[in-house]
N, C-alpha and C positions, 0 to 999 in steps of 0.2 A: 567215750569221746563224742557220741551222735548226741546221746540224750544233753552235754553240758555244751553241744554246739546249739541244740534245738532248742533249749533253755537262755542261751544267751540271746537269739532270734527273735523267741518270744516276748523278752523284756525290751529290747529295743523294739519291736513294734510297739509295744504298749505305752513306752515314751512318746515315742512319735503321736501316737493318736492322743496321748495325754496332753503334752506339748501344742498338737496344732490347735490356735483359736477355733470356737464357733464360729459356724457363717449365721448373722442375723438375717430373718425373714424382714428386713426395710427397703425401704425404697424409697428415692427423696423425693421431696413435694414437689408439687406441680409448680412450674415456673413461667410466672405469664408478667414480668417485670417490662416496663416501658411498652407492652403490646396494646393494639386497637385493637378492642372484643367490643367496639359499639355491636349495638342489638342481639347480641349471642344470649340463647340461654343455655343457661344452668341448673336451673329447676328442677328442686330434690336431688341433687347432686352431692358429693361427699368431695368436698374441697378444703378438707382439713389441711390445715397447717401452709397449704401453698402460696406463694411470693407472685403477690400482682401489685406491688408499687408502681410509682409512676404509670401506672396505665388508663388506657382510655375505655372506659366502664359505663359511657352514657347509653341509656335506655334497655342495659343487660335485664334480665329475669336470673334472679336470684333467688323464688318463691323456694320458701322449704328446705334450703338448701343447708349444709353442715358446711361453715365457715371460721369454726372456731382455730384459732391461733390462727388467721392468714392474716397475711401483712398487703392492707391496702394505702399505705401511709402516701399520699402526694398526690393520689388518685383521681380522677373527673368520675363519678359517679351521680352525676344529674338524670333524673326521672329514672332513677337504677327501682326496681321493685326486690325489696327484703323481705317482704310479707312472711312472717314464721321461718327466717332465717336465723340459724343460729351463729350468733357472731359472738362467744364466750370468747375473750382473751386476745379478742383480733386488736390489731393495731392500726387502725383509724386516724392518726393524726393528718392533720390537713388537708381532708378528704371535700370537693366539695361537694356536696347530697343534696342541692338545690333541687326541690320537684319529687323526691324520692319517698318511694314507700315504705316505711320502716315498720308498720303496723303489727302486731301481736311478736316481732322479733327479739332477739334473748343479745342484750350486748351487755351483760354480767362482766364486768373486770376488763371490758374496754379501755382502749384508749384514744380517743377522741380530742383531745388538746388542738384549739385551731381548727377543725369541722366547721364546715358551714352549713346552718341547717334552716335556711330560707322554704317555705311552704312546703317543711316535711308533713308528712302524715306520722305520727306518733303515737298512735292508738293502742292500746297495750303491752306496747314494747316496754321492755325489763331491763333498766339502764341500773341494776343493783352492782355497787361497789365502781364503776366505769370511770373513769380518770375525766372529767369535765371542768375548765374554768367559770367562776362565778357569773359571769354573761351567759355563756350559753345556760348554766341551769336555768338561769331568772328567764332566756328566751323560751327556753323548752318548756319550763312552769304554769308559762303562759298557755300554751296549748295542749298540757299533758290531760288524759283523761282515760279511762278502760282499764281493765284486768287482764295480764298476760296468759292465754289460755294454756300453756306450756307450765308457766314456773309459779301461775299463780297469785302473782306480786301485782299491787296498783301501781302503774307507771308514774302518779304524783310520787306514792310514797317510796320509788327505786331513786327516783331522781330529788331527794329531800324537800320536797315543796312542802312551802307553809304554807 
């Protein structure tokens, strides 16, 4: 009777732990949506994947920073410095980047639709594969030039310049 009580015990714990889901080690991203981060930096910072729409982004430091998949969609990012930022996969649309350094940064599979990119610096940045309308390439064309020290790619030839 002990042993086919201690047996039946033992298989309902082992359900039980079978049964209960893992706990994942995540944690959800940083959330800085409709916030004023004027002048903040971020410099080498790991800001993957986090939600800063609508925010106010002018004059941040974003040097070096890991940016990939964040959502800046609607964003003021005038005289923002990107300098070897990695913006792989972020979502950019209707961003304005007037004044903004984007020089040696990786925006690989961007999405930039709508961006304004009045007196960016674009100097090696790696716009391969990035979602751009025909105006802005032919603008950016206009002043692409350099090797992304990162991915390696000439920034004419990420952004299809003939």
């Amino acid at each position: 009777m002990f042993w086919q009580r201690l047996t039946a015990f033992l298989i309902s714990i082992s359900i039980f732990c079978w049964a209960t889901p893992a706990r994942a080690d995540w944690t959800h991203p940083l959330s800085f949506s409709n916030a004023d981060l004027t002048a903040r930096d971020f410099s080498g910072q790991s800001l993957q994947a986090a939600e800063m729409s609508n925010a106010k982004l002018e004059l941040v430091n974003f040097t070096g920073a890991d940016l990939r998949g964040t959502v800046l969609s609607g964003s003021i990012m005038t005289m923002v410095n990107l300098h070897k930022a990695d913006l792989t996969n972020a979502m950019m649309d209707q961003v304005n980047l007037t004044g903004a350094d984007l020089s040696d940064a990786v925006l690989t599979e961007a999405l930039l639709l709508r961006t304004i990119f009045t007196d960016v610096d674009i100097t090696g940045a790696d716009f391969t594969d990035a979602v751009l309308d025909r105006a802005q390439i032919k603008e950016l064309c206009a002043k692409a030039s350099g090797v992304n020290s990162q991915t390696g790619v000439e920034t004419r030839d990420s952004l299809g310049c003939r």
